[in-house]
Every structure is written in structure tokens, then in C-alpha cells.
C-alpha positions in Angstrom: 189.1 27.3 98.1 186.6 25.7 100.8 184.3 27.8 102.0 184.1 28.2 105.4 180.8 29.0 107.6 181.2 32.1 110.0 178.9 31.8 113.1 176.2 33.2 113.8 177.3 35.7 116.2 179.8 36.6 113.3 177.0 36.9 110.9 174.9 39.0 113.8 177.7 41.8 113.6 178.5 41.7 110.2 175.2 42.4 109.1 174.7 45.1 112.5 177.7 46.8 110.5 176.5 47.3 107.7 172.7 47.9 108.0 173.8 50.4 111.5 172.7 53.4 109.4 170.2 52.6 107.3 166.5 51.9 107.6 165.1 49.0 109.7 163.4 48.5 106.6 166.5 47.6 104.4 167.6 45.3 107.5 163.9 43.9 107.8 163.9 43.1 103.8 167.6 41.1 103.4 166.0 39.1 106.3 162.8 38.5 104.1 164.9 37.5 101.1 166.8 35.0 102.9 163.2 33.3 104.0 161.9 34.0 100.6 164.5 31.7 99.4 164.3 28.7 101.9 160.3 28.8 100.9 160.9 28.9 97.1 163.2 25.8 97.9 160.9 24.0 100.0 158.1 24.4 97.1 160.5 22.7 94.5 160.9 20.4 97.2 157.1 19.7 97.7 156.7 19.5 94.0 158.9 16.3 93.6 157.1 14.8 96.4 154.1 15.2 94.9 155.5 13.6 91.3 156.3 10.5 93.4 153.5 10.3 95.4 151.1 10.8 91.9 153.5 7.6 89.9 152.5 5.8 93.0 148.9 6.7 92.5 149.6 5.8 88.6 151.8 3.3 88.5 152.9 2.0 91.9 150.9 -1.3 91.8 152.8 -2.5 88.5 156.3 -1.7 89.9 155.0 -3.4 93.5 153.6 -6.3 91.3 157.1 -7.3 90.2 158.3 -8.8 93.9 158.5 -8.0 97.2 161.7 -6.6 97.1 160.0 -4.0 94.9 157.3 -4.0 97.1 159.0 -2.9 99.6 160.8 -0.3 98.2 157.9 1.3 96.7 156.7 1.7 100.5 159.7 2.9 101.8 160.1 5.4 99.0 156.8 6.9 99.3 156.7 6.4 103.2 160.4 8.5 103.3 159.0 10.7 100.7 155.5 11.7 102.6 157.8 12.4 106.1 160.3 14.7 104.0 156.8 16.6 102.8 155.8 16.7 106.4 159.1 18.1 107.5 159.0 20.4 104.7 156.0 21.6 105.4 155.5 21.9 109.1 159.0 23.2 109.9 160.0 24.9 106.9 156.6 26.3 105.7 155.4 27.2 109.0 154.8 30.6 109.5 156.3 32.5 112.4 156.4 36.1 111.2 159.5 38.3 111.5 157.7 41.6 112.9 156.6 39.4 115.7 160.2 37.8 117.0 160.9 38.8 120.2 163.4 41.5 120.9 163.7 45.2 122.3 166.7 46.5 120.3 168.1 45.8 116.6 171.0 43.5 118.0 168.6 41.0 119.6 165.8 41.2 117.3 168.4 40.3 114.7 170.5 37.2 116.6 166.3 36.0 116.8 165.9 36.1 112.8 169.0 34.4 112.2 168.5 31.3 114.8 164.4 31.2 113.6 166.4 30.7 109.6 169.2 28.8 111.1 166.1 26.2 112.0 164.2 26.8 109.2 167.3 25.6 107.3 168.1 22.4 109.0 164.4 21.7 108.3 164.8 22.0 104.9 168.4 19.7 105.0 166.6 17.5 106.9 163.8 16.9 104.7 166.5 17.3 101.6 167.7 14.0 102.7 164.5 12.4 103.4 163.4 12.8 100.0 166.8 11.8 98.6 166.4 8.7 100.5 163.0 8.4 99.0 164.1 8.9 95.6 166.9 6.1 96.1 164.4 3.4 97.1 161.6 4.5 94.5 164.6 4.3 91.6 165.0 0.9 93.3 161.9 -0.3 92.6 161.9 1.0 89.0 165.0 -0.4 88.5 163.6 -4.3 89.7 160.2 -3.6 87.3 162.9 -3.1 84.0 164.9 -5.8 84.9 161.5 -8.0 85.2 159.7 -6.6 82.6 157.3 -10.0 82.0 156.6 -9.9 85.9 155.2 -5.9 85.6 151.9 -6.9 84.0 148.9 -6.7 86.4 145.9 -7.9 85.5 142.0 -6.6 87.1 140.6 -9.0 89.2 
């Protein structure tokens, strides 16, 4: 079976049902788990940017030295890949803490938390993609190097 999304208003008084007698505190931490886990993701995330942009460092002049079609990709790849670590980390990593969203009572505070992950979330899609695409055009220009491997060789100058 597909699963289907509810919205956020859905979500709101689902979650206002069940946490409507217990502790803020129970409320407060389900929220924090659900941030924990968009961070923990966004660090995997940062991780494979940084493997690309380190081959670069290692080994992007030998790939770009096969042609400019490799060229090329090699820039795209790590140009896509540094704006998905820029997404990653200035939308998704950014800190806005819960305590301080805005809100008198439990109902608002709440609908705030989930639109402040709802972002956070699309952030992390966002830059998801962006690395993805940075991937594609770095395999790319891996891909040209093996299938010229007597054009990889660079020589020092």
C-alpha cells in the first residue's frame, strides 16, 4: 500500500491527542527526536560532500586532464556538490531552538515545531538532490578518465 502524507494540521492534532496529558516534556522530546534525526541525516550528507570535494583535492586534476568534457563535469560536480553542503548546512544545520518558537499555548507552540521541521526537511530534500546531481556529473567524469585511461596521465610542469 502507498503511503499517504497527512497534513500538518492532521499531524498538529494527532500528536495534541495523544501528548494532551502528559508532560510538556514528553511532547518537547518526540519533537527533539524528530530534529535529531534530520541532523544525523544532514551529517551523512556533509560527509559525502566532503569525500568528493577531498578526490577533487586528490585526484581531480587527472580526471579533468582527460578532456573537457571531463573537465567540465568535474566542476559541475563539485560546484553542485559545495551548494548542496551550503544548503545543508545553513538551512538544515542552522540552529533555531525549540524552547524559543513563538507561541502562548501547546496547540500553537506545536503547529510552530512542525512548520520550523517541515522547512528543515525540504532543506535537507533540497540539498539531497543537489548532491545527487553532483554525484551524477563526478561519476561522469570518472567514467570519461576509464574509458581514456592513456589520456589520465599528468605530468609536473
Amino acid at each position: 500500500m502507498y503511503w499517504q502524507q497527512i497534513s500538518r494540521e492532521q499531524e498538529q492534532a494527532r500528536l495534541l491527542k495523544e501528548f494532551e496529558h502528559k508532560d510538556f516534556d514528553q511532547l518537547m522530546g518526540m519533537c527533539e527526536r524528530q530534529f535529531s534525526v534530520l541532523h544525523n541525516r544532514a551529517q551523512v550528507l556533509l560527509t559525502l560532500c566532503g569525500i568528493v570535494v577531498t578526490l577533487t583535492g586528490f585526484s581531480g586534476r587527472n580526471i579533468a586532464g582527460t578532456s573537457g568534457p571531463a573537465q567540465i563535469c568535474v566542476i559541475i560536480g563539485l560546484s553542485v556538490t559545495l551548494l548542496a553542503a551550503f544548503v545543508i548546512v545553513w538551512y538544515v544545520l542552522h540552529l533555531h531552538w525549540l524552547t524559543a518558537q513563538q507561541g502562548d499555548d501547546r496547540p500553537t507552540w506545536l503547529m510552530r515545531c512542525l512548520q520550523y521541521r517541515d522547512r528543515k526537511t525540504m532543506a535537507l530534500r533540497v540539498g539531497t538532490r543537489l548532491l545527487i546531481m553532483g554525484l551524477i556529473f563526478y561519476a561522469v567524469a570518472v567514467a570519461i578518465m576509464l574509458l581514456h585511461p592513456e589520456a589520465t596521465l599528468v605530468l609536473p610542469r
